[in-house]
C-alpha positions as CSV (number, residue, x, y, z in Angstrom):
1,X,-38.1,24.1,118.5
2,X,-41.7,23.1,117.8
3,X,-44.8,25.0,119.1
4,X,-45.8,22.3,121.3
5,X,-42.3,21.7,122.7
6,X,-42.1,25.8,123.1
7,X,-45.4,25.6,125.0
8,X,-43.8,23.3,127.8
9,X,-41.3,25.6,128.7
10,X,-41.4,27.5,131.9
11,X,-39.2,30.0,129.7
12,X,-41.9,30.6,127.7
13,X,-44.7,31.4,130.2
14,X,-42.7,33.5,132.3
15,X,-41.7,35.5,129.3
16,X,-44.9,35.6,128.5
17,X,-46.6,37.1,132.6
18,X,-43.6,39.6,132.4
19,X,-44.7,41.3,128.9
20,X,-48.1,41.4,130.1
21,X,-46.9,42.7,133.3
22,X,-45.4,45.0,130.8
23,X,-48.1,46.0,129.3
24,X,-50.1,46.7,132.4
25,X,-47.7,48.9,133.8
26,X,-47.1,50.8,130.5
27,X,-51.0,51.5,130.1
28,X,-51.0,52.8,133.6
29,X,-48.3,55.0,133.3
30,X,-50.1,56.6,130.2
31,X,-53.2,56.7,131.9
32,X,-52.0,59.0,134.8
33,X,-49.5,60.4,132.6
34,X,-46.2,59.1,134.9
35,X,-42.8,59.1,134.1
36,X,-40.2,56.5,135.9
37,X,-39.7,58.2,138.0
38,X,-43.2,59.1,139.3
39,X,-43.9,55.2,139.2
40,X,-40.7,54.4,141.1
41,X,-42.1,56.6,143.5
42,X,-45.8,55.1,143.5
43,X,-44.2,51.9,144.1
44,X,-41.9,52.8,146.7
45,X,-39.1,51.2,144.8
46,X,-35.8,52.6,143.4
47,X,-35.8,53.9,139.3
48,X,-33.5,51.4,138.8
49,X,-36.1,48.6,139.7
50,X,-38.8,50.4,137.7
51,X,-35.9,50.3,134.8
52,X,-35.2,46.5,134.9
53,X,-39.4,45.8,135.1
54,X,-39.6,48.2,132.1
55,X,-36.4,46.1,130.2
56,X,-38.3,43.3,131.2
57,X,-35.0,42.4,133.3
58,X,-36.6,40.7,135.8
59,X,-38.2,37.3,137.4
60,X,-40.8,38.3,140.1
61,X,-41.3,36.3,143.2
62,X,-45.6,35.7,142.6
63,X,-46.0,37.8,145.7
64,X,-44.5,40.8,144.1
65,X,-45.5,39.7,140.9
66,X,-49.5,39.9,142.7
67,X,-47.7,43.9,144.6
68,X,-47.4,44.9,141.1
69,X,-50.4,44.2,139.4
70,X,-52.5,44.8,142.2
71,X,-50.4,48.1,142.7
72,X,-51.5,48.9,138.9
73,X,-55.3,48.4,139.7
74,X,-55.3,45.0,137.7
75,X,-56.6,41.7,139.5
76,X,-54.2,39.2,138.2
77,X,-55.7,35.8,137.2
78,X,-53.8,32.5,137.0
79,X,-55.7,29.7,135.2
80,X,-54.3,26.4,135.0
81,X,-55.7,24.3,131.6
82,X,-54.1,20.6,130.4
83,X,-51.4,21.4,128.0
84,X,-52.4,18.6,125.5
85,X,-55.7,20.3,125.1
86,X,-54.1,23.7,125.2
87,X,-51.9,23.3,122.3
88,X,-54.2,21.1,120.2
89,X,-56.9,24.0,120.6
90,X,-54.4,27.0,119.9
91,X,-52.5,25.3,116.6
92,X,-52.6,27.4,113.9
């Protein structure tokens, strides 16, 4: 599969929220120095949900998808830009 034809997946892009999700959640956990179980219990969730968002096991609703970032102290920020224009600026 080509880039561009990679870029028009929704596969992609979700793949793509959950490992920054990921990432955000990770950095938190360092920060104040959590296990999974700590964070499981700063969510209010089950270990085995903080598990499957660790795996990156998961497709979030956006309302939990906003929970969980807010829930991390990030502001998540959706920007919507023409795909044409998108690809043809980001080929490499």
């Amino acid at each position: 599969m080509q880039r561009e034809e990679l870029l028009k997946q929704p596969a992609y892009w979700t793949a793509k929220v959950q490992c920054e999700l990921y990432r955000q959640v990770e950095e938190y956990m360092q920060l104040y120095n959590m296990n999974r179980k700590q964070l499981a219990e700063y969510l209010g969730c089950s270990q085995g949900y903080v598990t499957q968002l660790l795996n990156g096991d998961f497709d979030h609703k956006l309302s939990k998808f906003f929970e969980l970032s807010l829930a991390v102290n990030k502001i998540p920020r959706i920007t919507f830009e023409d795909a044409d224009e998108y690809i043809a600026s980001n080929s490499k």
